[in-house]
C-alpha positions as CSV (number, residue, x, y, z in Angstrom):
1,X,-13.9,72.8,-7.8
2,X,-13.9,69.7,-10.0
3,X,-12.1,68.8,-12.9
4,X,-13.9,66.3,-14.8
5,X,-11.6,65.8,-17.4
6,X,-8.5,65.7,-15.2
7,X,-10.5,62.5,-13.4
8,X,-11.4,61.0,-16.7
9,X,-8.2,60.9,-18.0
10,X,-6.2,59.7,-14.5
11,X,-8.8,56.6,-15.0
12,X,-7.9,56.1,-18.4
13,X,-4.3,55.7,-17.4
14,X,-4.8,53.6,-14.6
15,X,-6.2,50.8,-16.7
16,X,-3.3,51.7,-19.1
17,X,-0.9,50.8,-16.5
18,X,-2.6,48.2,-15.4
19,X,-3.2,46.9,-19.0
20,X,0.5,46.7,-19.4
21,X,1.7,46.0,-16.0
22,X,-0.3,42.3,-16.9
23,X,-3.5,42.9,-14.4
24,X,-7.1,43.1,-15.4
25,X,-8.8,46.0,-15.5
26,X,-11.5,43.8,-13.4
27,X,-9.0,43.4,-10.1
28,X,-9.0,46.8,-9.7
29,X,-12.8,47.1,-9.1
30,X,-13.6,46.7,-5.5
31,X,-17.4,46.0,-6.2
32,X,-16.8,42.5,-8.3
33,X,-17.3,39.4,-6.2
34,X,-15.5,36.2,-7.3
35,X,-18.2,34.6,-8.4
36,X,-18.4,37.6,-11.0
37,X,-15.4,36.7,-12.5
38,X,-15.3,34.0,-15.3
39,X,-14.6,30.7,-13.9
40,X,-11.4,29.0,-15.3
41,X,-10.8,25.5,-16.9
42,X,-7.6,23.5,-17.1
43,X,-6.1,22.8,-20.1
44,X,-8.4,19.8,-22.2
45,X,-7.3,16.5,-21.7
46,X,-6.7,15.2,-25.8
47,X,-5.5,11.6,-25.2
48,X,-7.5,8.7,-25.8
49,X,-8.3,6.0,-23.5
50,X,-7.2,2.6,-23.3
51,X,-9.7,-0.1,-22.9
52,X,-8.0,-0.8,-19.8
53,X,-7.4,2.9,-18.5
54,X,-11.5,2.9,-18.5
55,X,-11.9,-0.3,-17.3
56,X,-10.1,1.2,-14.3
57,X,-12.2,4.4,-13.9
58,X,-15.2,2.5,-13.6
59,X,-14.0,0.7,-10.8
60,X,-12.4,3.9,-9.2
61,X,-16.0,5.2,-9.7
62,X,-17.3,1.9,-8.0
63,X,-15.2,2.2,-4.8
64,X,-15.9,5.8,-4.5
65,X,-12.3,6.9,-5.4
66,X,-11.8,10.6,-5.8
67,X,-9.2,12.7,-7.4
68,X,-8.6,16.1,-5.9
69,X,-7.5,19.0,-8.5
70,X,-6.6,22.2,-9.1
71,X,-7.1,23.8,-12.8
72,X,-3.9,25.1,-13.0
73,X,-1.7,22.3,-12.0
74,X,0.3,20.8,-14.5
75,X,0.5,17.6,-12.4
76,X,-3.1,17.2,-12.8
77,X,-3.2,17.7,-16.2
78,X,-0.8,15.0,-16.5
79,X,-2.7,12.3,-14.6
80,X,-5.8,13.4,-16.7
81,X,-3.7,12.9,-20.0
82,X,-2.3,9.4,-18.6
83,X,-6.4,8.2,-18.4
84,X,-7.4,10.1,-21.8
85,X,-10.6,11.7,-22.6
86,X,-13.0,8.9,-22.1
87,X,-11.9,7.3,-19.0
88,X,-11.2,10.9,-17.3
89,X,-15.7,11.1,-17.9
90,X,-16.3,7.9,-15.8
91,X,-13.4,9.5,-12.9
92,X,-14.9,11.5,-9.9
93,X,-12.6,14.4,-10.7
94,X,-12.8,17.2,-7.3
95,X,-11.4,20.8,-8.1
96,X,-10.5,22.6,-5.5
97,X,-9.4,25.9,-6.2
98,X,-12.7,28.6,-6.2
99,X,-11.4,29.7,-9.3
100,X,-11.9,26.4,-11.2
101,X,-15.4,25.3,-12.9
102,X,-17.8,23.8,-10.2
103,X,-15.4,24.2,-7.1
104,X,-15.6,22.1,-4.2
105,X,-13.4,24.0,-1.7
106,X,-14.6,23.4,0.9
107,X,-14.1,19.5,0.7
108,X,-10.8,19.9,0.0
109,X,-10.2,22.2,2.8
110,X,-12.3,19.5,4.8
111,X,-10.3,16.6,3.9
112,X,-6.8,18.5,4.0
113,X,-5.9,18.3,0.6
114,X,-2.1,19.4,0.9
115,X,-0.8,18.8,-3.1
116,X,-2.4,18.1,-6.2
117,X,-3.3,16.0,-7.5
118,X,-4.4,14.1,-4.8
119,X,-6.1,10.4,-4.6
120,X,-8.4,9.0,-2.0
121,X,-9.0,5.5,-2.4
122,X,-10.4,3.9,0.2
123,X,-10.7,6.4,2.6
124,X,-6.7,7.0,2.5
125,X,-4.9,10.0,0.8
126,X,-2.5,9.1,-1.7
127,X,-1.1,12.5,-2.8
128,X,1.3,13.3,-6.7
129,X,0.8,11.7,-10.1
130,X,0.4,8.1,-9.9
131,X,0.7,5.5,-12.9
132,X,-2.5,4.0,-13.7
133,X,-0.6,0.7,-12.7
134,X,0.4,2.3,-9.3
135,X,-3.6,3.4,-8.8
136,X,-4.7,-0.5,-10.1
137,X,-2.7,-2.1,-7.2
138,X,-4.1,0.4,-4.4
139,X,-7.2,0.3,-5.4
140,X,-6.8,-3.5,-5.7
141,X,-7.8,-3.9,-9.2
142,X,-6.5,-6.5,-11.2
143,X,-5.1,-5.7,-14.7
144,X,-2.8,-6.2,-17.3
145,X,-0.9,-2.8,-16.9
C-alpha cells in the first residue's frame, strides 16, 4: 500500500531540516555532479594599484611566475588586496580548489601545492603571503618598494 502524502510530507521536512541545519537542499541529491553546482568566487579584490605594484606584475607575468589560490582563503585575498585591482589583471592567478571559477586542480595537485597562497617563481615554491617587496627581490626585480 502507498501513502503518497505521508512521502510528500517526510520530503518536505527533510529539506526543512536541512534548511535550518545550514545545508543545501542540493547536497542532498545524489544525482547532481559538481560541475552542476554554481561555481564560487572569492571575495573581489577593491584596492587600487600602485604604479609600482603593476610594474611588478608585468614582470611576474614576464618570468612566468604563478600564484596558486584557493577562493576561500583569506590569505589569498590578502596578497590580491596588497597588488590591487589592476595589477591582480596582469598576475597569472592559479585556483586550485574545484569549487573555484576556472579550477586548475589538477596542477596544483601536480606541483604539490601544500598552502595558499603559494608563489612559484622561477621554478621554486615560495609558499604564505609575501610583501610585494619580498616578491621584487625573489623574483629579482629592481624597485623602489
Amino acid at each position: 500500500m502507498k501513502f503518497p502524502l505521508a512521502s510528500t510530507t517526510l520530503a518536505s521536512v527533510g529539506i526543512a531540516i536541512a534548511n535550518i541545519a545550514g545545508i543545501s537542499a542540493l547536497s542532498l541529491s545524489p544525482n547532481l555532479t559538481p560541475m552542476a553546482i554554481a561555481q564560487q568566487a572569492g571575495e573581489p579584490v577593491t584596492t587600487t594599484s600602485s604604479p609600482d605594484a603593476i610594474d611588478l606584475a608585468k614582470h611576474l607575468r614576464k618570468i612566468g611566475a604563478k600564484l596558486y589560490t584557493v577562493f576561500w582563503c583569506p590569505h589569498c585575498h590578502n596578497q590580491k588586496e596588497r597588488f590591487g585591482k589592476e595589477a591582480l589583471d596582469e598576475l597569472e592567478v592559479i585556483e586550485c580548489d574545484e569549487r573555484g571559477v576556472n579550477p586548475q586542480t589538477q596542477l596544483c595537485i601536480d606541483k604539490r601545492i601544500r598552502g595558499y597562497p603559494t608563489w612559484e617563481i622561477n621554478g621554486k615554491l615560495y609558499p604564505g603571503d609575501r610583501s610585494l617587496k619580498g616578491l621584487a627581490e625573489i623574483s629579482k626585480y629592481r624597485s623602489q618598494f
